[in-house]
N, C-alpha and C positions, 0 to 999 in steps of 0.2 A: 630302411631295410639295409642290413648288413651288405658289405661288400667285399667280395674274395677277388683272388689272382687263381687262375687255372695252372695248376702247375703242372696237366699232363691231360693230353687228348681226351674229353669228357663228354656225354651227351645229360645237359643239364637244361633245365628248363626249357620243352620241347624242342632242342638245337643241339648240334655239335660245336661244340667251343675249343677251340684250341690254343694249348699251352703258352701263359703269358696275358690271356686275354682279361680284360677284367668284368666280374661280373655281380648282378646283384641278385641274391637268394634269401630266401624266407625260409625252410628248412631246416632239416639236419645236415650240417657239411660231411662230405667224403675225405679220404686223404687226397683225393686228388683241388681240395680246397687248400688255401691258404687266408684266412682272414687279415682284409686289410686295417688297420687301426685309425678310427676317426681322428681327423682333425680337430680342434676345436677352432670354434667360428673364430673370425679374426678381431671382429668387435668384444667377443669375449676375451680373449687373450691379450687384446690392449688393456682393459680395464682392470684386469690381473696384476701389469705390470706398472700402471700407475698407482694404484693401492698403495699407500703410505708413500708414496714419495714427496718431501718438502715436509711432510709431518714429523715430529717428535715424538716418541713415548713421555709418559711422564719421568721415568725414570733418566733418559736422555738430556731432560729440560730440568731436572733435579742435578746432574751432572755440569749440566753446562752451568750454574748456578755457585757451583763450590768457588770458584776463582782458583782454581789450581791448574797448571799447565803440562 
């Protein structure tokens, strides 16, 4: 479920929530919503950053191959 910041005195989900607080809604948001933006999981974001690392393109390994400096 999506997650907002309360950016101003709101009665949301049978409760008064007040500005700042953070909340989660299933809904249409109001203005008085600010959608917060997901994280990606951390396991995903490592394996993002390792992708091609210590690998070559072919073109890279075609390069290294010329003997030119």
């Amino acid at each position: 479920m999506p997650k907002y910041r309360v950016l101003e005195k709101s009665y949301i989900g049978n409760a008064i929530r007040e500005a700042g607080e953070v909340v989660e809604y299933d809904g249409k948001p109001g203005k008085a919503l600010e959608l917060i933006p997901e994280a990606e999981p951390a396991a995903e974001k490592a394996e993002g950053e390792d992708k091609g690392k210590g690998k070559k393109s072919k073109a890279e390994k075609a390069e290294g191959d010329t003997g030119a400096a």
